[in-house]
C-alpha positions as CSV (number, residue, x, y, z in Angstrom):
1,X,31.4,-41.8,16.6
2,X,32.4,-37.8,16.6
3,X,36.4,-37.3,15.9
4,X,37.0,-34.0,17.4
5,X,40.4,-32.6,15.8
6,X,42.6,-29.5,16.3
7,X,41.5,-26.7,18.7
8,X,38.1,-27.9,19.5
9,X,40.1,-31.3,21.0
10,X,41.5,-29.4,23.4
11,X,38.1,-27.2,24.4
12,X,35.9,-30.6,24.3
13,X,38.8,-32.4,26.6
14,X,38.6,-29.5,29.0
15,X,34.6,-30.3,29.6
16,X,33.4,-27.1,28.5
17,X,32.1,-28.9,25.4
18,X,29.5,-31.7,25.9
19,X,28.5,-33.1,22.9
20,X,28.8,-31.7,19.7
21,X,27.3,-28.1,19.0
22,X,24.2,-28.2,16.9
23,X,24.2,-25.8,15.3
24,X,26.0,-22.2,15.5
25,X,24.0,-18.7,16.9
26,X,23.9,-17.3,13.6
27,X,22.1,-20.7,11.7
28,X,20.1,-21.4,14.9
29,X,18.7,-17.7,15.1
30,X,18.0,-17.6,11.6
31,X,14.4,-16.9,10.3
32,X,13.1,-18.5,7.1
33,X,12.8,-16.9,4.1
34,X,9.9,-16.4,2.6
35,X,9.0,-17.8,-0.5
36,X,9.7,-16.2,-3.6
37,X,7.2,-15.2,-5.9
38,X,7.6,-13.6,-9.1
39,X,4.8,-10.7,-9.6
40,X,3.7,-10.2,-13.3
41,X,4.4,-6.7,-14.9
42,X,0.7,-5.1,-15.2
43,X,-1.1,-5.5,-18.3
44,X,-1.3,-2.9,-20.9
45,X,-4.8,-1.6,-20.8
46,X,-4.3,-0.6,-24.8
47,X,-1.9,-2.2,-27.9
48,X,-1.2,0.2,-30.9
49,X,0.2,-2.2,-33.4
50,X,1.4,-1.8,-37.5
51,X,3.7,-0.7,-39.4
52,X,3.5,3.4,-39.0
53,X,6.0,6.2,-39.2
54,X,6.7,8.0,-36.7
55,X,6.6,5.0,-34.3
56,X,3.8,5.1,-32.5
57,X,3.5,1.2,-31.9
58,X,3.6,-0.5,-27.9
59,X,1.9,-0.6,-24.6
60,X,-0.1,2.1,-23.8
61,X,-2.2,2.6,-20.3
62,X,-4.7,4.6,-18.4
63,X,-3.7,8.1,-17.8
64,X,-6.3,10.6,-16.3
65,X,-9.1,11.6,-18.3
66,X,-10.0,14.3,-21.2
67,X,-13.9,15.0,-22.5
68,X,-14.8,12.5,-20.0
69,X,-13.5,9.5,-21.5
70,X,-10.1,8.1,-20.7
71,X,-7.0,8.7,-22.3
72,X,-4.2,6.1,-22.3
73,X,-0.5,7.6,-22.9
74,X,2.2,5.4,-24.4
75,X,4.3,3.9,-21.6
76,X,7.5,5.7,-23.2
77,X,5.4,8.8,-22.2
78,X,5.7,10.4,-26.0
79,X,2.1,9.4,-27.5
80,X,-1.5,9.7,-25.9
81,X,-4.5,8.3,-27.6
82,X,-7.7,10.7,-26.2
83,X,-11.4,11.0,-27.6
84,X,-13.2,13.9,-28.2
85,X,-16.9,14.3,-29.8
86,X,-19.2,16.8,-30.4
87,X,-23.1,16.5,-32.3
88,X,-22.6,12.5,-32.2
89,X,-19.5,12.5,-33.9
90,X,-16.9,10.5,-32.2
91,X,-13.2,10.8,-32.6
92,X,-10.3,8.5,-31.4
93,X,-7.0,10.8,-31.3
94,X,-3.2,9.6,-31.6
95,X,-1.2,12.2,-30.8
96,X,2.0,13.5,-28.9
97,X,-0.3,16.1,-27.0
98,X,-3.4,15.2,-25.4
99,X,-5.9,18.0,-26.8
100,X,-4.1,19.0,-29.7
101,X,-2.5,17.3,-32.8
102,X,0.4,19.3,-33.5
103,X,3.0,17.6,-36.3
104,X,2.1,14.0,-37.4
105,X,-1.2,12.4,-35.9
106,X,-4.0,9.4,-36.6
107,X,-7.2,10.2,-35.9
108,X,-10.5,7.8,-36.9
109,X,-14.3,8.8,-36.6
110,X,-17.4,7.9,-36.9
111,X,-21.2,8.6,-35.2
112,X,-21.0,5.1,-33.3
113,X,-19.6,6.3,-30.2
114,X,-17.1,3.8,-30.1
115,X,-14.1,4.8,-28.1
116,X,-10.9,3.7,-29.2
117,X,-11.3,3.5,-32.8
118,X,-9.5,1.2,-34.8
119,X,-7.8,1.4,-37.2
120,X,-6.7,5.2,-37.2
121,X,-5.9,7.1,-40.6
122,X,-2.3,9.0,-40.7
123,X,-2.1,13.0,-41.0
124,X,0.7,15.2,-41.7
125,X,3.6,13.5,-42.6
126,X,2.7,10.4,-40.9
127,X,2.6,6.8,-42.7
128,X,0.4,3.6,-42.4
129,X,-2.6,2.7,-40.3
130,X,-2.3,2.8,-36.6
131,X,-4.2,-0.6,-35.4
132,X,-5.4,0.0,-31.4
133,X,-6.8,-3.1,-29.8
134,X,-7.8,-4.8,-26.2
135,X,-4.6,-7.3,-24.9
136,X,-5.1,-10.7,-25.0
């Protein structure tokens, strides 16, 4: 049994209310929510790991394209690692400008073609080798 109390005593008694209200407008119009789902950041498409001054280390991913080959900029935007290659030689860049390598820079080449090169020597002031590899 339903005890009615207070103002809706007297609104039931009056016979406007027959039985009790399911629900009110606002509940009963009420869509359901979706489902939440929890989307993954994007993977980093490149990982520049050791222990190197200036601080070049992180996530880097894809960013356009320079000599053909596609350069990956670091995702705070300051370093790009780029190729370029001329008579077989192949070089994998680090640097703060993508076709240049003003200031401090790591740079690795060889005739294999291989694009990005790891590790990567330091220039100019620069310390420690600069370790790119594939995430996991």
């Amino acid at each position: 049994m339903v005890r009615i109390i207070g103002p809706l005593m007297s609104y039931y008694a009056s016979g406007k209310l027959r039985g009790p209200a399911i629900c009110s407008s606002s509940l009963r119009n009420r869509k359901a929510r979706p489902a939440e789902t929890t989307i993954p950041p994007p993977s980093p498409d490149l990982i520049v790991s050791g222990v190197i001054t200036p601080d070049a280390t992180g996530y880097y991913d894809e960013d356009g394209f320079y000599n053909g080959k596609q350069v990956y900029t670091h995702v705070g935007g300051t370093w790009h690692i780029w190729y370029s290659g001329a008579h077989g030689l192949s070089v994998t860049w680090l640097t703060t400008v993508v076709g240049s390598f003003p200031g401090d820079y790591w740079s690795a080449g060889n005739y294999s073609l291989i694009y990005p090169m790891s590790p990567l020597t330091p220039h100019g002031t620069a310390t420690g080798s600069a370790i790119v590899t594939l995430p996991p």
